[in-house]
C-alpha positions as CSV (number, residue, x, y, z in Angstrom):
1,X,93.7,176.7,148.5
2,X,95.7,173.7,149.1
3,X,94.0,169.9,149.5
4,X,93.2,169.3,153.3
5,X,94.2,165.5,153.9
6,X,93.3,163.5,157.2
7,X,94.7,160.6,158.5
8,X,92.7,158.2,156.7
9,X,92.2,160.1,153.2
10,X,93.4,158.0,150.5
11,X,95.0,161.4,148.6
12,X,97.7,161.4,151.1
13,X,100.7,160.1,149.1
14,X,102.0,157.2,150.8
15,X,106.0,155.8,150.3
16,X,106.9,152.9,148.5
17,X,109.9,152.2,150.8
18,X,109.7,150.2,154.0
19,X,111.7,151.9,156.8
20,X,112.2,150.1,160.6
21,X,108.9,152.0,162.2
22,X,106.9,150.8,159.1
23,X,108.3,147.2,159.5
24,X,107.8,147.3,163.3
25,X,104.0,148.7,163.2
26,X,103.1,145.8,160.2
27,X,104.3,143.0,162.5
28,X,102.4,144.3,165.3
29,X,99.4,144.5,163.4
30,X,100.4,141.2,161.8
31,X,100.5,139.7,165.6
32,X,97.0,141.2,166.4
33,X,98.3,143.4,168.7
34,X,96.0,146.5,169.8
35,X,93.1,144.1,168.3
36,X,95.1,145.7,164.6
37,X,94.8,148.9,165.8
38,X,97.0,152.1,164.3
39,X,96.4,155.0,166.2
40,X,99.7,158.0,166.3
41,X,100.2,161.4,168.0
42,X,101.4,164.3,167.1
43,X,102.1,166.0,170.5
44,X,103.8,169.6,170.0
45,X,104.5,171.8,172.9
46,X,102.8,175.2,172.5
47,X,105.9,177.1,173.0
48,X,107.1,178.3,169.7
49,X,106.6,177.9,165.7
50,X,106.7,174.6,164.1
51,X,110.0,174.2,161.7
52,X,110.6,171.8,158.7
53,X,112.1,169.1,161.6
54,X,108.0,168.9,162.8
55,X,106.9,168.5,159.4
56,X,109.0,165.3,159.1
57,X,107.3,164.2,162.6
58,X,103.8,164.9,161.1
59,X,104.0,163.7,157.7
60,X,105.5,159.9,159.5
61,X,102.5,160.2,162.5
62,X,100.0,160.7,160.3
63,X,101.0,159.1,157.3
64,X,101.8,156.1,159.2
65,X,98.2,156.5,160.3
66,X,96.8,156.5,157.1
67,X,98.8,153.9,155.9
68,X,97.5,151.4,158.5
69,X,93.7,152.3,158.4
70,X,94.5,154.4,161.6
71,X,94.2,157.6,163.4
72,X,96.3,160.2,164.4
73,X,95.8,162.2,167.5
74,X,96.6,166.4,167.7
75,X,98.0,166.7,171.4
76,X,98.8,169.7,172.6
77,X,101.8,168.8,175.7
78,X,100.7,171.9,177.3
79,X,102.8,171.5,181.0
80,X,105.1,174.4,181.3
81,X,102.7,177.6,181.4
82,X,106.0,180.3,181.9
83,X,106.7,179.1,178.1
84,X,103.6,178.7,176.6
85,X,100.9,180.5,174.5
86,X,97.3,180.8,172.7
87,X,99.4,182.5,169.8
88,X,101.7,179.1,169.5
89,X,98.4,176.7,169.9
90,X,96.5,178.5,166.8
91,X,99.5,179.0,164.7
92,X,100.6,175.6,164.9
93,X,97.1,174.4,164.2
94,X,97.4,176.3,161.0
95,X,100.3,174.8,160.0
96,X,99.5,171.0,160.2
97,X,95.9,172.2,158.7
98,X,98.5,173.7,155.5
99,X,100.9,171.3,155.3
100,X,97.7,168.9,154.5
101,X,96.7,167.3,157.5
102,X,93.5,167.2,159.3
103,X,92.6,165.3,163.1
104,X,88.7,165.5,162.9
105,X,87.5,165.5,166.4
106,X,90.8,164.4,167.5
107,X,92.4,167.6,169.3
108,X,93.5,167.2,172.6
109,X,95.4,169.0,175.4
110,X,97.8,167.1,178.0
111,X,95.8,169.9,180.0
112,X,92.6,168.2,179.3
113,X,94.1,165.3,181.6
114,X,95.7,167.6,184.8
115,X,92.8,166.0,187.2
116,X,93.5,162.3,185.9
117,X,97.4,163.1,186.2
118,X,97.5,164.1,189.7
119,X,95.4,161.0,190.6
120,X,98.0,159.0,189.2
121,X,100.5,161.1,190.8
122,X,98.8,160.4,194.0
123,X,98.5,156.3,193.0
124,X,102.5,156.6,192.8
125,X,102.9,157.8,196.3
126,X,100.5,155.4,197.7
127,X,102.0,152.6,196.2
128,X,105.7,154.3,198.1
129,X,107.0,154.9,194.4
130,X,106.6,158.8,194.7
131,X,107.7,161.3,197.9
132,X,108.1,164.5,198.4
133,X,111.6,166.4,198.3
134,X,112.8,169.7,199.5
135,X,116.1,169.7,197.8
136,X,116.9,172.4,195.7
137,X,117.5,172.3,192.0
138,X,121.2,172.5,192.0
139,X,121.1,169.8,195.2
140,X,119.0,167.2,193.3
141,X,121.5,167.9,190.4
142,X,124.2,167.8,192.7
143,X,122.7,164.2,194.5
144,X,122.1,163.1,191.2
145,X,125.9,161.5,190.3
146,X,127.6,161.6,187.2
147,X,127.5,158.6,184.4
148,X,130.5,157.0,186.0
149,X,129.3,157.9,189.6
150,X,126.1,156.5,191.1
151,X,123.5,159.4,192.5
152,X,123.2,159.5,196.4
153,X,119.0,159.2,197.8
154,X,117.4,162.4,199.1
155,X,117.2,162.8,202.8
156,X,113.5,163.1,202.4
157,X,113.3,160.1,200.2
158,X,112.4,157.8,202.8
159,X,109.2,159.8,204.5
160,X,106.3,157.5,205.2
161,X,103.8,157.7,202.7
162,X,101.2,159.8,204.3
163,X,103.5,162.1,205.2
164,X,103.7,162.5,200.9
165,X,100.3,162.4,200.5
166,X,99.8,165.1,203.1
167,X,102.5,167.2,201.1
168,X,101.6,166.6,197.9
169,X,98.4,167.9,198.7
170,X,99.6,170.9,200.2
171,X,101.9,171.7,197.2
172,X,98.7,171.7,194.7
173,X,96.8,174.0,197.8
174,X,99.5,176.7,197.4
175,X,101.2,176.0,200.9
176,X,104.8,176.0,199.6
177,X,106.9,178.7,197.9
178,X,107.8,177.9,194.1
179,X,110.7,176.1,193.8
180,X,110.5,175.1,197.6
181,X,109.5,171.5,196.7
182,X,108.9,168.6,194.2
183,X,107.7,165.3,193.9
184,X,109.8,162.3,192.3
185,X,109.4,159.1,191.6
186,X,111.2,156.8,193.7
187,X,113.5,154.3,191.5
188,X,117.1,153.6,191.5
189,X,119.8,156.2,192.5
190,X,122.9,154.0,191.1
191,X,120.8,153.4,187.9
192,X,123.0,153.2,184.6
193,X,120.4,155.8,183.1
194,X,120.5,158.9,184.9
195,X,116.3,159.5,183.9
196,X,115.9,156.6,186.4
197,X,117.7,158.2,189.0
198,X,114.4,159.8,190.6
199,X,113.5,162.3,188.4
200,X,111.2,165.1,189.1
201,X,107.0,164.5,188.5
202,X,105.7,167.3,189.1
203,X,107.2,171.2,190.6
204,X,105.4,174.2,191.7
205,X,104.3,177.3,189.6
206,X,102.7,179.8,190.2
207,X,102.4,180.8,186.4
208,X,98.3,180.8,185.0
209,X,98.1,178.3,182.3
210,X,96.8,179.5,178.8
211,X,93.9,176.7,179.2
212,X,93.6,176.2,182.9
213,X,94.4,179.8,184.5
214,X,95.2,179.9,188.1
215,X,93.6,176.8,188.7
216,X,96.8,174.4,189.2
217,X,100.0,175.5,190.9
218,X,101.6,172.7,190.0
219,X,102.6,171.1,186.9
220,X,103.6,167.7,185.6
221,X,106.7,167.3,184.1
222,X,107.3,166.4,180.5
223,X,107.8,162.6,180.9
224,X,105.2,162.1,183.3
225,X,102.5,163.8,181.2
226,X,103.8,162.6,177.7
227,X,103.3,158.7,179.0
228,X,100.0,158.8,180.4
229,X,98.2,161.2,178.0
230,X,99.9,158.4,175.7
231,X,98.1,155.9,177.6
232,X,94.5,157.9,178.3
233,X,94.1,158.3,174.6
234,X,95.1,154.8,173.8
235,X,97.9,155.6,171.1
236,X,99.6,152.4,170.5
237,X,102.7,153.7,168.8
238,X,104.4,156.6,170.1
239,X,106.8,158.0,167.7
240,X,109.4,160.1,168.9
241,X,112.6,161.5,168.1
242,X,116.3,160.2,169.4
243,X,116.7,162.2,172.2
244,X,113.8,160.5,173.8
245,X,115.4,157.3,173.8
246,X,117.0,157.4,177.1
247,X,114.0,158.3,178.2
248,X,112.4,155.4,177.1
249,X,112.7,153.2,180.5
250,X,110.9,156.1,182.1
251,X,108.2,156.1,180.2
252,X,108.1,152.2,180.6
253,X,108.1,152.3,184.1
254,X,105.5,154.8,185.0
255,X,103.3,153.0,182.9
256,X,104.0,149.7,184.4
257,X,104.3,150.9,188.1
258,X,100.6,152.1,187.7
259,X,99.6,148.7,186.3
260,X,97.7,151.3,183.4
261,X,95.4,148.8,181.5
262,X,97.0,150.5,178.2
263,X,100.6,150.4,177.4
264,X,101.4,152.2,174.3
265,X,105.0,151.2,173.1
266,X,107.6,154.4,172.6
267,X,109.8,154.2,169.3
268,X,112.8,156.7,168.4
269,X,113.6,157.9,165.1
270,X,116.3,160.6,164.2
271,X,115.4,164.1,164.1
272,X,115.6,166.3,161.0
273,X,119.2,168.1,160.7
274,X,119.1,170.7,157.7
275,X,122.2,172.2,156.4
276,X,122.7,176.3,156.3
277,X,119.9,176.6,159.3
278,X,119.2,176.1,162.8
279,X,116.0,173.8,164.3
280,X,116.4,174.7,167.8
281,X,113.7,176.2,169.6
282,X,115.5,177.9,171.7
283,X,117.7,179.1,168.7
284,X,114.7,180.1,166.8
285,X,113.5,182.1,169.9
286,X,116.9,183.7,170.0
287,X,116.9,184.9,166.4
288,X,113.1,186.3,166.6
289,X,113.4,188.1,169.9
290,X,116.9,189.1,169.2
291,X,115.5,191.0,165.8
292,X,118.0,189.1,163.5
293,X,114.4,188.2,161.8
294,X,111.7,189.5,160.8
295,X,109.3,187.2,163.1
296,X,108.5,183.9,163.5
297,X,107.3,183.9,159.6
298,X,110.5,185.7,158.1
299,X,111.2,183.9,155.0
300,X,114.4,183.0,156.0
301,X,113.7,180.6,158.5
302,X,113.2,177.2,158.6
303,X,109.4,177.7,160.4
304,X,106.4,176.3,158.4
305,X,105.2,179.9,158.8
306,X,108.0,181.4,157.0
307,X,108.3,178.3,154.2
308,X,104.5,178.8,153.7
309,X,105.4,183.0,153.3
310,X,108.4,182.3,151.2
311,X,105.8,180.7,148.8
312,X,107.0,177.2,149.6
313,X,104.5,174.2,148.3
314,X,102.9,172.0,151.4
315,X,103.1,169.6,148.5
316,X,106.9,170.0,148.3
317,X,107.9,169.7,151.7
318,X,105.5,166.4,152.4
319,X,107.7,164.9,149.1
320,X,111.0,166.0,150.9
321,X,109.9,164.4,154.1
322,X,109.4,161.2,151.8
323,X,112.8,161.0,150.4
324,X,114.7,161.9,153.5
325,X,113.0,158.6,154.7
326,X,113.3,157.6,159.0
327,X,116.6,156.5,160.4
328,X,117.9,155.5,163.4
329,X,120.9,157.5,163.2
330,X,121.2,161.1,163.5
331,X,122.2,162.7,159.8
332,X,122.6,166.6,158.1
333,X,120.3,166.8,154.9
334,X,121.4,168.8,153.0
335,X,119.1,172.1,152.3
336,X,119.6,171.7,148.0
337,X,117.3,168.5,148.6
338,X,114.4,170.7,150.1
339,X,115.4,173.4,147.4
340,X,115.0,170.8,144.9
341,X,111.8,169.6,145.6
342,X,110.3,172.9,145.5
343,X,111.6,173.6,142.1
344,X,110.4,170.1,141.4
345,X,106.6,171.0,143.0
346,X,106.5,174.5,140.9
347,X,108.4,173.6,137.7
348,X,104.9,171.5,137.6
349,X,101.9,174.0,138.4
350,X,104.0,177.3,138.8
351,X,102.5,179.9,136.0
352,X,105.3,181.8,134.1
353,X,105.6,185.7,133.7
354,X,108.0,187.9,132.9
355,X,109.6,190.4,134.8
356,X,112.8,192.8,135.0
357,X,115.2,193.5,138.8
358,X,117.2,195.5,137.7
359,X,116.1,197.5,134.6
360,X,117.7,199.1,131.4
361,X,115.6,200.9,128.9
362,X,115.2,199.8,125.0
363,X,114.0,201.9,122.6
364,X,113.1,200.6,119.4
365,X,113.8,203.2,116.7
366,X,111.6,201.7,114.1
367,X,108.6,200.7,115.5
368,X,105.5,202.6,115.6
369,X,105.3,205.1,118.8
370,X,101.7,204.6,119.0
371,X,101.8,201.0,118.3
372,X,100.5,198.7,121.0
373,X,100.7,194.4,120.5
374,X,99.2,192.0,122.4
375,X,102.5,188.8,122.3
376,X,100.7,185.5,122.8
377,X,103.1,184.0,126.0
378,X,102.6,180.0,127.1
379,X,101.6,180.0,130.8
380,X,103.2,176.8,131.8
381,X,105.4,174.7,129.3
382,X,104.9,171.6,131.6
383,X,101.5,171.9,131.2
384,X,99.7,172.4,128.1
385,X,96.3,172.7,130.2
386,X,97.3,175.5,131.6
387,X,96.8,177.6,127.8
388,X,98.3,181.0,127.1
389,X,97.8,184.8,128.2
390,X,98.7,188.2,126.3
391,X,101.7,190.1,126.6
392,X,101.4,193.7,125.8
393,X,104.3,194.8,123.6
394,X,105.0,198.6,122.4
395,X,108.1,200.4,121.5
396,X,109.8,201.0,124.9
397,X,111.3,198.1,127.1
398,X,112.4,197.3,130.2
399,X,115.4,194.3,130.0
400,X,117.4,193.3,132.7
401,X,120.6,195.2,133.1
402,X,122.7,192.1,133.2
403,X,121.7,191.4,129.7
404,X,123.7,193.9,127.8
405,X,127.4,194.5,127.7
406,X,129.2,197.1,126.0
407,X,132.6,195.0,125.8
408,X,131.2,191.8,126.0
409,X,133.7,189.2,127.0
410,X,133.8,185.5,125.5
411,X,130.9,183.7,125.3
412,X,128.8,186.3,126.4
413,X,125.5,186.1,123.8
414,X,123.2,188.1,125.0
415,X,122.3,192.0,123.4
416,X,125.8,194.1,122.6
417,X,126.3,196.8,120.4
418,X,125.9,195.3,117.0
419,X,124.5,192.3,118.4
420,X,121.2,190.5,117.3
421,X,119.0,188.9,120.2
422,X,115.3,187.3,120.7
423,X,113.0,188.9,123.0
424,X,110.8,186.1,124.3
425,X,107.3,186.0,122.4
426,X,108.4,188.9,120.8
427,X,110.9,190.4,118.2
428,X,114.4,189.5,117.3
429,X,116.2,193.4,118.2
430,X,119.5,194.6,117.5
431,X,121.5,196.9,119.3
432,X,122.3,200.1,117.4
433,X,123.5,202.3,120.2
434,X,124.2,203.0,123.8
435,X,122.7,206.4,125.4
436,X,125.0,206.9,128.9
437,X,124.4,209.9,131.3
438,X,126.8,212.2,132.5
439,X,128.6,209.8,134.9
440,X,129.0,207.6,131.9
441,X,126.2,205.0,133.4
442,X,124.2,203.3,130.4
443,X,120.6,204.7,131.2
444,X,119.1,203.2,127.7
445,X,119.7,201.2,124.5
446,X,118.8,202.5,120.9
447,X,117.8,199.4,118.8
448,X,116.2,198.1,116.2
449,X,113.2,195.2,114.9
450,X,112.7,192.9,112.5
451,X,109.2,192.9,111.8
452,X,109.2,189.8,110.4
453,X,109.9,187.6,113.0
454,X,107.2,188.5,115.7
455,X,106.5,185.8,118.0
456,X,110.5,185.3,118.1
457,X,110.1,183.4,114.0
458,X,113.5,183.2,111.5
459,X,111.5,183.0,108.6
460,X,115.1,182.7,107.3
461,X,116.5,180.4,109.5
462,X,119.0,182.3,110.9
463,X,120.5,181.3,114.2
464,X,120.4,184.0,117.0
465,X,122.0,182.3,120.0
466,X,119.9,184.3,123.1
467,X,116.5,184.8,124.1
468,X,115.7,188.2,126.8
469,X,112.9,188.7,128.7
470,X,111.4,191.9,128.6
471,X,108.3,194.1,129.9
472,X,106.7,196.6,128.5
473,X,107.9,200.1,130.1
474,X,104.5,201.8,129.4
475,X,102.3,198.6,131.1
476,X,104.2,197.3,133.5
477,X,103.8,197.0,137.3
478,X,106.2,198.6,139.7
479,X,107.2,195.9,142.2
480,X,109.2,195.4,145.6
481,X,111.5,192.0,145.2
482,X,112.5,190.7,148.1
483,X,115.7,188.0,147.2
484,X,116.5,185.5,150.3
485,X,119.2,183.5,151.0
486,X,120.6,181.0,153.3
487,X,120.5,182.5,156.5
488,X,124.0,181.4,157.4
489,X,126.8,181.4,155.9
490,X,128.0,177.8,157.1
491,X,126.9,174.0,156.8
492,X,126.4,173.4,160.4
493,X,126.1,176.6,162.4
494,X,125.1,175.2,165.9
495,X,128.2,172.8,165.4
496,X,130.5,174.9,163.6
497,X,133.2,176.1,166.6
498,X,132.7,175.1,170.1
499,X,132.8,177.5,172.3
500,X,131.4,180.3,169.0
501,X,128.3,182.0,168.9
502,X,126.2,180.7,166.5
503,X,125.4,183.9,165.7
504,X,128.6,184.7,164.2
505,X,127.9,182.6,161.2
506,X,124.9,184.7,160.3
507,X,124.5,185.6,156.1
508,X,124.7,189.3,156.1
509,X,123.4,188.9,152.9
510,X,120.2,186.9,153.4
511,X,118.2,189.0,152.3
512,X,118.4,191.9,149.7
513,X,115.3,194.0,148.7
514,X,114.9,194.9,145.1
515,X,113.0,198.5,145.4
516,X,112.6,199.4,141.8
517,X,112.0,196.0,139.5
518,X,108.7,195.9,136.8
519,X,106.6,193.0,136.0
520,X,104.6,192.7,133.4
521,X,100.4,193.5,134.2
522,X,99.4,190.1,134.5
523,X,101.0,189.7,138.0
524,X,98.2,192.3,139.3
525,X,95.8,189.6,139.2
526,X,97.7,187.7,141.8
527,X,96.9,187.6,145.4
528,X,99.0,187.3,148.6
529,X,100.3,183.9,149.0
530,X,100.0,183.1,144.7
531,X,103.2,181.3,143.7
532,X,104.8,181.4,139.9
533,X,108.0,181.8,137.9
534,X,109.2,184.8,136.8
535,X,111.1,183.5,133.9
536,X,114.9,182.9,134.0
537,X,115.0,184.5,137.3
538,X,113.2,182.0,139.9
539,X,110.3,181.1,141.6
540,X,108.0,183.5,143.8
541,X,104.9,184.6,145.5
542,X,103.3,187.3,146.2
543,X,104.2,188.5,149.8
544,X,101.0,190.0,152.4
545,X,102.6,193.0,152.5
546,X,101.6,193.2,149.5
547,X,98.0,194.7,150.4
548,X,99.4,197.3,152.9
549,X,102.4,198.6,150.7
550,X,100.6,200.2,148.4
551,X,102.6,198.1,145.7
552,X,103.3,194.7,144.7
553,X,105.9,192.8,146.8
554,X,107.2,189.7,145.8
555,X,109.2,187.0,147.4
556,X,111.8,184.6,145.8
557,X,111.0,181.1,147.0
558,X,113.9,179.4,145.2
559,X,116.1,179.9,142.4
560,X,115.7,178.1,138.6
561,X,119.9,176.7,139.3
562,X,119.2,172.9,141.0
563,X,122.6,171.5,142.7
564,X,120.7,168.4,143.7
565,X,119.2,167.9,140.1
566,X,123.0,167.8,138.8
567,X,124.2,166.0,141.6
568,X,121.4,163.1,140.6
569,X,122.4,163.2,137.2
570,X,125.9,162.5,138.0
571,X,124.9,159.4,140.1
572,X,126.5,161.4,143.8
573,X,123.3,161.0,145.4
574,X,120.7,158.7,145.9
């Protein structure tokens, strides 16, 4: 099980590097504000998985928390029943509880506030800030102006306020048609910022709510909800991404109009861009309903549920979402970064086995038929505390196919007829002759031992330039190996071509399934979600399907080859 961190655990690792929301939060609490009070949201909408992008919002709301001595609130923004679900609530519970982050008794639901919302509502038309309008959608967008034109005012903008109040009441009764009618705030129609040009409070539904049912017909919109929940719960810093900025004067003036006795104050940051993927929700919904995925926990996506499947460390991504740091500007991180701190995470605590993809038989001519050694192997060379396990060893192999060539070409070292090679913890062999079938495929090696060098020993110091690994074909465990990919084949599908599906850019090769690969018996210890290295071929876990398959399934996490690492040694990156 992975460590469970709240908000105000000291194991959460904190940054050393000050970014603007840090700098702005310490001079509030410098100034006394809040009475030095820290106290973050994390408000998803139940309407899909959380992605990677999220995880960078969670790990700076509550770490920013935690950092301060503060809290961090888990709000559900629950206002748009047609989208939302119980499935999307309890799986994205999960994933904050695994990426390390716990909210006590903090869990809340914007639906937990509808009553206290539609007073406010209510206090808006009252104080002649609110009315009702019977424009349609595509009027209000049409009345609405341009950024170089000024809106026009709704024909119904001017009704007296008990005529609104009247309404409005009638709208949460039931007595209108959906889509018949709305309520917006009454601001400035030639406003600069098109949010301030009367947007839309609340609109009619007739959708039951996941929490509420069929008690409410009408919902609050986004804005209106995200402000005063902000306000009810008494966050003081309300972190949000770029695209909210614009919204920002909204948010302002809702809160001011109602005179709330709470202001929280909004601050944008840039979302998280990842190379080779998409973060769009409504992309993400497109490739699981679409069946381009597996579901919403396919490896190949950038959802939490299919990192944590892929066998990717909470650890790992919390470190990412560290050095990625919080701008103000809107960036593309490069995926090898992520990749590399996985490697980074497992090269650490991964435990090493050996196992064979694609396999090629060796015999070994002179060693005992009947002859069965237990190979000491080293669990984890980056950690000696980790000790050793046995390796059985016996006179038939599996290698991996790529290992051996007939012709080899220059600087190939690795097992060729006539060749001497080191099988890891083992024997140096040599290659004495090739067995092909009648296609002329090699089905198996003929070689030879030296029995003096068990364990991989030159007692007589002679060089041998490659090392195999190996498993033994008589105790090894059949497995199912499941190799992803990027899942598209550019840097920047959602940008690449205007006017081009994104869809286009798909990897047809994002995943390939390895029926027929062997392991060696320790791996049947494991259990679904157990991450390791199998050695010179990458990082995996063991997959869920694991326990309905009938057979061990294993999914690659990441490769052992590390762009990023070179890239740093180089001095190209930061």
């Amino acid at each position: 099980m992975n460590e469970q961190v709240s908000a105000t655990s000291p194991t959460v690792e904190t940054t050393a590097v000050r970014d603007f929301i840090r700098e702005i939060i310490a001079e509030d609490v410098r100034q006394g504000k809040n009475g030095g009070r820290v106290v973050t949201r994390f408000p998803p909408e139940p309407n899909g998985y959380l992605h990677i992008g999220h995880a960078k919002s969670i790990c700076l709301n509550f770490g920013v928390a935690q950092e301060f001595g503060g809290v961090c609130h888990m709000r559900f923004d629950d206002t748009n029943p047609e989208k939302e679900d119980k499935e999307y609530v309890e799986a994205i519970l999960q994933d904050v509880r695994w990426l390390g982050y716990d909210w006590g008794d903090r869990l809340f639901f914007a639906s937990d506030y509808f009553e206290q919302l539609y007073g406010f509502a209510v206090e808006l038309i009252r104080r002649g800030k609110a009315y009702v309008c019977h424009l349609s959608t595509e009027e209000i967008r049409q009345y609405r102006g341009t950024l170089t034109e000024p809106g026009r005012e709704s024909p119904y903008r001017n009704r007296s306020i008990e005529e609104n109040l009247r309404l409005f009441a009638d709208m949460r009764a039931g007595k209108f048609r959906e889509g018949e009618c709305v309520l917006r705030a009454k601001i400035d129609m030639a406003s600069p910022n098109l949010n301030l040009r009367d947007p839309v409070l609340y609109r009619i539904k007739y959708v039951p709510h996941h929490r509420t049912g069929t008690q409410w017909c009408i919902y609050p919109m986004y804005d209106f909800a995200h402000a005063l929940s902000d306000m009810i719960e008494g966050i003081t810093h309300s972190l949000c991404t770029l695209e909210f900025e614009d919204h920002r004067p909204l948010y302002d003036w809702i809160l001011d109009t109602l005179e709330t006795p709470h202001h929280p104050r909004q601050i944008e940051f840039a979302r998280l861009n990842l190379s080779y993927t998409v973060l769009s929700k409504r992309k993400l919904i497109e490739l699981v309903e679409g069946g381009y995925v597996r579901g919403w926990d396919d490896p190949r996506l950038p959802t939490l549920a299919g990192l944590r499947r892929r066998g990717v460390p909470p650890e790992a991504i919390r470190d990412f979402c560290r050095r990625i740091g919080v701008a103000k500007r809107d960036s593309l991180v490069d995926i090898a970064l992520l990749e590399h701190c996985i490697r980074e995470d497992l090269n650490r605590r991964a435990p090493r086995f050996m196992g064979v993809l694609r396999p090629l038989k060796v015999v070994i001519e002179n060693y005992p038929a009947d002859l069965v050694e237990e190979m000491e192997a080293i669990n984890n060379p980056e950690d000696p505390s980790a000790g050793t396990r046995k390796v059985p060893f016996s006179r038939e192999l599996w290698i991996e196919a790529d290992d051996f060539r007939e012709n080899p070409p220059k600087k190939f070292f690795r097992l060729a007829p006539g060749r001497e090679v080191r099988l890891r913890y083992g024997y140096l062999i040599t290659c004495r002759d090739v067995v092909k079938n009648r296609d002329g495929e090699i089905v198996e090696l003929r070689c030879t031992y030296d029995p003096a060098t068990r364990g991989g020993e030159t007692p007589d110091g002679r060089k041998v330039k490659a090392t195999l690994h190996w498993v033994s074909a008589a105790h090894a465990i059949p497995a199912e190996v499941r190799l992803y990919d990027r899942l598209f084949t550019v840097e920047n599908p959602a940008a690449e071509k205007e006017g081009v599906d994104y869809k286009n850019f798909l990897n047809p090769r994002s995943l390939e399934v390895v029926a027929n690969a062997w392991v060696e018996p320790n791996l049947g210890k494991l259990r679904p979600g157990d991450r390791f290295q199998l050695e010179r071929l990458g990082y995996f876990c063991v997959d869920p399907d694991s326990e309905i398959c009938g057979k061990l399934v294993l999914n690659r996490t990441v490769t052992l080859k590390d762009t990023w690492a070179r890239l740093e040694q180089r001095g190209l990156v930061d």
